[in-house]
C-alpha positions as CSV (number, residue, x, y, z in Angstrom):
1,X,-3.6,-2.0,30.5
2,X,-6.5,0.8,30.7
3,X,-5.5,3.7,28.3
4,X,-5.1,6.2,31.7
5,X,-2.5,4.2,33.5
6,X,-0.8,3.6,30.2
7,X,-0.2,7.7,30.8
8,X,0.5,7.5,34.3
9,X,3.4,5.0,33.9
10,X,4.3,7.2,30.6
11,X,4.4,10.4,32.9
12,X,5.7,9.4,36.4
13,X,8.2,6.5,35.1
14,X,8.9,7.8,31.7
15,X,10.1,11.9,32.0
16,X,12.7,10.5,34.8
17,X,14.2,7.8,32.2
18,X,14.2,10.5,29.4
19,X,15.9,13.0,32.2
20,X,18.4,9.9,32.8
21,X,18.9,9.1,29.1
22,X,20.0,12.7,28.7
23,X,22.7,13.3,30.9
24,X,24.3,10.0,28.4
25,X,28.0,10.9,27.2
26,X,27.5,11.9,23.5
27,X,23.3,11.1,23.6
28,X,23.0,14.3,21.2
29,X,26.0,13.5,18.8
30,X,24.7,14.2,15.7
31,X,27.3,12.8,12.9
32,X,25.9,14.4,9.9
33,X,28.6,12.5,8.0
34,X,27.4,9.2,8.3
35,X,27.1,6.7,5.4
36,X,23.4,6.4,4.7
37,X,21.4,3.9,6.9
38,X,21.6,-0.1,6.4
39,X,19.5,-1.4,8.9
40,X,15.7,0.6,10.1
41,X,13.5,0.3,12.6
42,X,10.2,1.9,12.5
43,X,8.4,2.2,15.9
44,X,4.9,2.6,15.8
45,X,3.2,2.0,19.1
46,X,-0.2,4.0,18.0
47,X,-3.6,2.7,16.9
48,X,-4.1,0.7,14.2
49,X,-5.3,3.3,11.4
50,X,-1.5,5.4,12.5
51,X,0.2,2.0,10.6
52,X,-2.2,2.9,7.4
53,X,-1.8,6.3,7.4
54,X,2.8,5.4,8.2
55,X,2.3,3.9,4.6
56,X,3.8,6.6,2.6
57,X,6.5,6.9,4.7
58,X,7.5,3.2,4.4
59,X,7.3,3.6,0.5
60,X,9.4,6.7,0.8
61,X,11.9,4.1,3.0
62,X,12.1,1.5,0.4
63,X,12.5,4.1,-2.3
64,X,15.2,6.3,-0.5
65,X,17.0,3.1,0.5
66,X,16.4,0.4,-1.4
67,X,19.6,-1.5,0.2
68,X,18.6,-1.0,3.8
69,X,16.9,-3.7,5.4
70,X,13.3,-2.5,7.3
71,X,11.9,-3.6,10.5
72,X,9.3,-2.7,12.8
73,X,8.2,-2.7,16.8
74,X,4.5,-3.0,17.0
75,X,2.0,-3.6,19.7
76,X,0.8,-7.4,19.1
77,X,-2.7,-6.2,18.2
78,X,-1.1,-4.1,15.5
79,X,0.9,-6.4,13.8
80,X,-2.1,-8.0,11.2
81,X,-2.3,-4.1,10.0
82,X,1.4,-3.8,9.3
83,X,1.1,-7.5,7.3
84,X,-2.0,-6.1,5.0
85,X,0.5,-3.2,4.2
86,X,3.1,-5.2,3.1
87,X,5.6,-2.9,4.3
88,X,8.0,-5.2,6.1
89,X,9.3,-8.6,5.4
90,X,7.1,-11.2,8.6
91,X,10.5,-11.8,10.4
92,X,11.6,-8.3,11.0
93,X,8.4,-7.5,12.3
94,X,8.7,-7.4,16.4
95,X,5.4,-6.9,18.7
96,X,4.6,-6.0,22.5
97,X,2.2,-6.6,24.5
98,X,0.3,-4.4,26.8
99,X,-1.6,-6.5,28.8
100,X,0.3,-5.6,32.2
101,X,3.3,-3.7,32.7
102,X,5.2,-6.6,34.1
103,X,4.5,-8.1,30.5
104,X,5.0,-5.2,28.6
105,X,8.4,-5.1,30.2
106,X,9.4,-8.4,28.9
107,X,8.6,-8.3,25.7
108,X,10.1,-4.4,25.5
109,X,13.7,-5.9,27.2
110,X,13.1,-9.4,24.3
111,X,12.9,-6.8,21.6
112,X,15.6,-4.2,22.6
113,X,18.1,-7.3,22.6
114,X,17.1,-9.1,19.6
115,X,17.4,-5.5,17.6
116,X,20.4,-5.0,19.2
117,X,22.1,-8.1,17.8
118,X,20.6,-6.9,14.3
119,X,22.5,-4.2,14.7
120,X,20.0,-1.6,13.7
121,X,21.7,1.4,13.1
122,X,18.7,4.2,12.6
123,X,15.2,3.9,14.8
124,X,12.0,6.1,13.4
125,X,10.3,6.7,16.1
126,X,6.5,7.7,14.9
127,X,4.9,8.1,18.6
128,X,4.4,12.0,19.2
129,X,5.6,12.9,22.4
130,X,5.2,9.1,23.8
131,X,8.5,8.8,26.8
132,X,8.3,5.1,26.1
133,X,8.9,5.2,22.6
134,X,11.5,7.6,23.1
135,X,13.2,5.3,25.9
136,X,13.0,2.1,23.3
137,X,14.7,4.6,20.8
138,X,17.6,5.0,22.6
139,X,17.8,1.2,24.5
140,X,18.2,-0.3,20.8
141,X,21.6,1.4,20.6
142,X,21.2,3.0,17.1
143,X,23.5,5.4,16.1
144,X,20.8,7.5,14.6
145,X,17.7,8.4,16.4
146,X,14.9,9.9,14.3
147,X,11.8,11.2,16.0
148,X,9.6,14.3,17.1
149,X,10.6,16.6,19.8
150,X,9.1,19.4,20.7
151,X,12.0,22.3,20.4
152,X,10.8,25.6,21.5
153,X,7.5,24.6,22.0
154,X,6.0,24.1,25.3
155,X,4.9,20.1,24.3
156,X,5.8,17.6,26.7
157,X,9.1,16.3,27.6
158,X,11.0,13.2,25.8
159,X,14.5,13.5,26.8
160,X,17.1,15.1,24.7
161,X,18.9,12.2,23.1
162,X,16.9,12.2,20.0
163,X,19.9,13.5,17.6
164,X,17.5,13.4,14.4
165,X,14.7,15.7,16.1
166,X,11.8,16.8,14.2
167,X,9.6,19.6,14.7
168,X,5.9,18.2,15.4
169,X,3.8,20.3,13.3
170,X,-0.1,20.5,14.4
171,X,-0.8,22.6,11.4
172,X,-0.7,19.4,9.1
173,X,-1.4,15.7,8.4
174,X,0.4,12.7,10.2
175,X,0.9,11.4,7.4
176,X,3.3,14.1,5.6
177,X,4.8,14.2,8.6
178,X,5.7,10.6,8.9
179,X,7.5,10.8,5.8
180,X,9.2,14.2,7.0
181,X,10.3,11.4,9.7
182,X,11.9,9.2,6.7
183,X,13.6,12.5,5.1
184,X,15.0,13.5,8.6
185,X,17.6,10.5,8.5
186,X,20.1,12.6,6.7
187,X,18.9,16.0,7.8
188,X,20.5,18.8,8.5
189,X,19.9,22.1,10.6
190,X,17.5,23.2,13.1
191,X,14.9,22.3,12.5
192,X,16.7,19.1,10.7
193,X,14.0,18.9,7.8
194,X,12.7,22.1,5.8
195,X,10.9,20.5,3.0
196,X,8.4,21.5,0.6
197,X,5.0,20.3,1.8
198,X,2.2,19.2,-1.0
199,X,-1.3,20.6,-0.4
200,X,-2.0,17.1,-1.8
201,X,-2.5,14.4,0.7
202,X,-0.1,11.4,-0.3
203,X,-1.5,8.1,-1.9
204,X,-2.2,5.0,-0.5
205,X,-1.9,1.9,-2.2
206,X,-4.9,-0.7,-2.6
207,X,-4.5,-3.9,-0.6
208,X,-3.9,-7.2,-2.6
209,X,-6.2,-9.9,-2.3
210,X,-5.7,-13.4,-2.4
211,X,-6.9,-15.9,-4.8
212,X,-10.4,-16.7,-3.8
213,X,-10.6,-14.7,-0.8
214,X,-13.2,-12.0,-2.1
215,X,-15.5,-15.2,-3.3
216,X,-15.8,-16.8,0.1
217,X,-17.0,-13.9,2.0
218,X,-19.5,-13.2,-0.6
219,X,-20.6,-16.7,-0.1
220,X,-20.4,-16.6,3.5
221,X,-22.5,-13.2,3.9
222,X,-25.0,-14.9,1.0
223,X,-25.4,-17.8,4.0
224,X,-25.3,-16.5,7.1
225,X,-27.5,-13.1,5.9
226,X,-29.9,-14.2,3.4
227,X,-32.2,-11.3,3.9
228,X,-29.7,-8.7,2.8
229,X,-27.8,-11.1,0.4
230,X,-29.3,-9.1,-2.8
231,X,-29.3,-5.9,-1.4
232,X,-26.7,-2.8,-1.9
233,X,-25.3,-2.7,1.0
234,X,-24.0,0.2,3.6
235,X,-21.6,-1.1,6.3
236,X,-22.6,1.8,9.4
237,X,-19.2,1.2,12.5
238,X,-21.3,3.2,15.7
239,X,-18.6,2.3,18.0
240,X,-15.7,4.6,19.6
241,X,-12.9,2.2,19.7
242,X,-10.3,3.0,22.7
243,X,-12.3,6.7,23.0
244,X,-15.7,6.4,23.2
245,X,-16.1,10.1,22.9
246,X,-15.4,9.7,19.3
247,X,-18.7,8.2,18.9
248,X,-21.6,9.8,16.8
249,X,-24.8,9.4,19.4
250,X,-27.0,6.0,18.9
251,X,-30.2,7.9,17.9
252,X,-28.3,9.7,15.3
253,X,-27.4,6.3,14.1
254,X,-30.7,4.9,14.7
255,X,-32.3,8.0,12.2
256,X,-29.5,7.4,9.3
257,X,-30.3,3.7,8.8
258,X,-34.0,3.9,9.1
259,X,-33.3,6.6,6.4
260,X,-30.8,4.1,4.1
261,X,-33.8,1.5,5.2
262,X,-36.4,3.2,3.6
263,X,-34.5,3.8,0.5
264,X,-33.9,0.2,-0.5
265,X,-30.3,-0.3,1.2
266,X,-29.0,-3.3,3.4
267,X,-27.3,-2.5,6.6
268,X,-24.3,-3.9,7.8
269,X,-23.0,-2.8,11.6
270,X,-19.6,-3.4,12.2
271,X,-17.2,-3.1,15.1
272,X,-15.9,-5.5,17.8
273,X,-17.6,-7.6,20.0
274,X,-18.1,-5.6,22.4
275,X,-19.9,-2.9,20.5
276,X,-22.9,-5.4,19.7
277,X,-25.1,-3.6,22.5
278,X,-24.7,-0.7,20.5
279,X,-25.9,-2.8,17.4
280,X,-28.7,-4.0,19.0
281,X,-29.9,-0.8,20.3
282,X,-30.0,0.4,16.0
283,X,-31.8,-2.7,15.4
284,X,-34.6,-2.8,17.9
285,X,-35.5,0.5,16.2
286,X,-34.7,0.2,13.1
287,X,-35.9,-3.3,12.7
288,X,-34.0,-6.5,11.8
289,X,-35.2,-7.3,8.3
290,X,-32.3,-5.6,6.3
291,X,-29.8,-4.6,9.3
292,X,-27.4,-7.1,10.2
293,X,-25.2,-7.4,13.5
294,X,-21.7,-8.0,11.9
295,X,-20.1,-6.4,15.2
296,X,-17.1,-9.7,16.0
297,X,-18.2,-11.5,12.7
298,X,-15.0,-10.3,11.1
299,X,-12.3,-12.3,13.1
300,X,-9.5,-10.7,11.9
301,X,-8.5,-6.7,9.9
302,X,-7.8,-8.9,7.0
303,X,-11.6,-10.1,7.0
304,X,-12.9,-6.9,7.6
305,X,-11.3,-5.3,4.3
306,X,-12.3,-8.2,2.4
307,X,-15.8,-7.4,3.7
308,X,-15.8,-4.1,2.6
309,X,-15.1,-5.2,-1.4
310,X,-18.8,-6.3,-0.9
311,X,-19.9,-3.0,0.3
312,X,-20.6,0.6,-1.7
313,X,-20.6,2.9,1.3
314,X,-18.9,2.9,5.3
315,X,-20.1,4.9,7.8
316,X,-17.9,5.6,10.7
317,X,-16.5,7.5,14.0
318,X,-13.4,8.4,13.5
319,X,-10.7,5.4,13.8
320,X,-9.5,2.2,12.8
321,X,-12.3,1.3,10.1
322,X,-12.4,4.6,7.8
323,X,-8.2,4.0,7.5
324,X,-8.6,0.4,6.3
325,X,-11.2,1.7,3.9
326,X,-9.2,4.1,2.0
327,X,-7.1,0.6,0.9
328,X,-10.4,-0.6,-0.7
329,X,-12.3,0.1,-3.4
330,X,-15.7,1.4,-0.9
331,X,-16.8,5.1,-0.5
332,X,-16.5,6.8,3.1
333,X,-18.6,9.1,5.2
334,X,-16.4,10.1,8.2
335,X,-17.8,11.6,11.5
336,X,-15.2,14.0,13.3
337,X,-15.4,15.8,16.1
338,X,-12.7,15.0,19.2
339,X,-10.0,15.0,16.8
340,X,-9.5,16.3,13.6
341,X,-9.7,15.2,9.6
342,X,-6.7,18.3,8.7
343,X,-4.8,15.9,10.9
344,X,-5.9,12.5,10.6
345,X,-8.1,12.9,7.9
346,X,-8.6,9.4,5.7
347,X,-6.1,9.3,2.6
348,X,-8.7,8.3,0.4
349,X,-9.4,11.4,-1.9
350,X,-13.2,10.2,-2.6
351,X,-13.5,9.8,1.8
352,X,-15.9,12.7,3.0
353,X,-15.7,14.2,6.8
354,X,-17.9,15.8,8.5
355,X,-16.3,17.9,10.9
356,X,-18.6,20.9,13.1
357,X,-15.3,22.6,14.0
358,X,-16.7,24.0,17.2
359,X,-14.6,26.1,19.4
360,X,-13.0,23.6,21.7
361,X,-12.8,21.1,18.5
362,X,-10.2,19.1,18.5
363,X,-9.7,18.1,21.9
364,X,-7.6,15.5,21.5
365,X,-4.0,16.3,20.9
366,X,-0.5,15.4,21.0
367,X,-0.2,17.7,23.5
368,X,-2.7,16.2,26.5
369,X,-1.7,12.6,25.1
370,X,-5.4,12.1,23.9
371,X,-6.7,12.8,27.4
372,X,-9.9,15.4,26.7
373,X,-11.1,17.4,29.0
374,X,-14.6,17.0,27.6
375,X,-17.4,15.7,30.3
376,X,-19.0,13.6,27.8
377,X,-21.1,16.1,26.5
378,X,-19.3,16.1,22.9
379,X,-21.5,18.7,21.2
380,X,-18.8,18.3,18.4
381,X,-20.6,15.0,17.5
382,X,-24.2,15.7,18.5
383,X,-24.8,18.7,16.1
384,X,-23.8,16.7,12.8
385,X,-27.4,16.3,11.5
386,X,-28.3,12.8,10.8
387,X,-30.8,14.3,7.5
388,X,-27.7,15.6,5.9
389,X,-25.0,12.5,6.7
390,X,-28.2,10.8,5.0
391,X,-28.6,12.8,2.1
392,X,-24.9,13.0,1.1
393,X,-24.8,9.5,1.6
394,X,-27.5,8.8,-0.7
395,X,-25.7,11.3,-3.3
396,X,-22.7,9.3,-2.9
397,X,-24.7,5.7,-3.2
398,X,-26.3,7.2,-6.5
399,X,-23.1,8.1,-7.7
400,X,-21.9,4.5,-7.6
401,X,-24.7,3.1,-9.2
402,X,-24.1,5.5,-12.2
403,X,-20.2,4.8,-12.2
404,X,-21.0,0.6,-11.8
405,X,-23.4,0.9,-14.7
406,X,-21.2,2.9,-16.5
407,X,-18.2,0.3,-15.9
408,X,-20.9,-2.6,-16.8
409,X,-21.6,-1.1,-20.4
């Protein structure tokens, strides 16, 4: 289903639900003196780089309760995210598709009995101010129902069944508050979780590779690409993903890798397959010697991270690809400008973002369910100068080359 009618059906089918929901004998019971939980589910319905960025809240699960057993609802296309995480075992891992809403509707009514029959007593639920999410939460029957809500503030509507509610905070990262989610289980009060906040984003764990697996790429990049096979290479993702307004503008992408060009540097683009007239537009003007279409050569996430162990430096929109990064070993340059990098800023500590913090900068927000106002015209994006996304991405390439030769000696 196209993203708008995903938020027409949300709005016009989900606020009379939640209103529904509500009016439930004992929906808001709270019973602070329940034992502590023995069977989670997470539900994450976002984009793919929200499951990265949800890792240190499933740690803080698994170390909180190590006896509880962990389970997830997904979107299908999510799911090989939440495996490279390693976060819940394969068979409590249960997915939806969104192709129609006749479809989604089966699979939702499929996973709201099976988790009932687990008998899952506590659902996270990570959406913002999603209805559906909200609606799942309280089908599964759980006794205990974490999730945000938006209290005094003026946010949208979810119903007020949610008897573990959390304060959304858009002063700071998804990713503390994800694990102010996990620490809300056993909360108390109004809000139900007051808890020191670290100025320090939390860390994210490198993904484990499989025997071998790091060895056939190289091979199979050495084959297909010969003509950047020796270079250093820079993998450059021009595309927007699910908001195209995200995207940095093609001639800035054009100038940056006929500037990484000139300096010696293979190119890599990245991105689905549908992004390779984008790819085609950098190469017909930056030439096809060293840049490479790798837009839908990657078939899987899996692939793709393995890909970038072969890389020194990624240069993205903001999305899916600069998340998986920070699991990897490769330096990032992140364009922001739609949303914003206090928010969902890469957990990688070396990650840089360039952000232009304009006045009507971020645009997207929990609060108009990612739906900008903007006419297309993202000025955000447009004034981030190509010369200096070059030259700090040169400074960061140079900085590699002295840390490999340092590690080589």
């Amino acid at each position: 289903m196209r993203v708008e009618t995903l938020r027409r059906i949300d709005r016009y089918l989900g606020v009379p639900l939640c209103r529904l929901f509500s009016l439930w004998p004992a929906g808001r019971v709270r019973n602070e003196d329940a034992p502590p939980p023995r069977k989670i589910v997470v539900i994450l319905l976002s984009e793919m780089g929200s499951l990265v960025l949800a890792q240190p809240m499933f740690s803080r699960l698994h170390a909180k309760y190590p006896a509880a057993e962990l389970h997830a609802l997904v979107f299908c296309r999510n799911k090989e995210v939440l495996d490279l995480l390693e976060a819940v075992p394969e068979e409590n891992i249960f997915t939806l598709r969104d192709g129609s809403l006749t479809v989604f509707a089966r699979d939702a009514l499929a996973a709201i009995r099976a988790l009932r029959r687990a008998g899952i007593d506590t659902v996270i639920d990570c959406e913002l101010f999603s209805r559906a999410s909200a609606i799942l939460s309280f089908l599964i029957g759980a006794s205990r129902r974490v999730g945000f809500e938006r209290h005094t503030q003026e946010g949208l509507y979810r119903g007020s069944f949610i008897n573990r509610p959390v304060l959304y905070n858009p002063y700071q990262h998804i990713a503390q508050q994800f694990v102010t989610l996990a620490e809300a289980i056993e909360g108390r009060g109004t809000p139900t979780v007051k808890r020191p906040v670290s100025t320090r984003l939390p860390a994210i764990s490198r993904i484990r590779l499989r025997p071998g697996e790091l060895d056939a790429m190289r091979s199979r990049i050495s084959r297909d690409f010969p003509s950047i096979a020796e270079s250093r290479l820079v993998l450059v993702y021009p595309g927007g993903g699910l908001l195209p307004i995200r995207a940095w503008p093609l001639g800035s992408y054009q100038e940056l890798v006929t500037g990484l060009l000139k300096e010696g540097f293979g190119v890599g683009l990245i991105g689905l397959a549908e992004d390779r007239p984008l790819a085609r537009g950098i190469r017909e003007v930056c030439g096809e010697a060293r840049t490479v279409d790798l837009t839908g050569y990657t078939r899987t996430v899996r692939e793709l991270v393995v890909l970038f162990h072969l890389a020194e430096l990624l240069v993205t929109n903001d999305g899916g690809p600069c998340h998986f990064a920070s699991m990897t070993p490769i330096r990032s340059i992140v364009l922001y400008g739609p949303e914003t990098p206090a928010l969902y800023g890469s957990l990688d500590p070396s990650s840089i973002a360039f952000y232009s913090n304009i006045s009507c900068s971020p645009c997207l927000t929990a609060y108009n369910h990612r739906s900008s106002p903007c006419d297309g015209d993202n000025q955000c994006l447009k004034i981030i100068e190509p010369g200096d996304v070059l030259a700090r991405a040169l400074s960061m390439l140079a900085m590699e080359k002295r840390e490999l030769a340092t590690r080589t000696d």
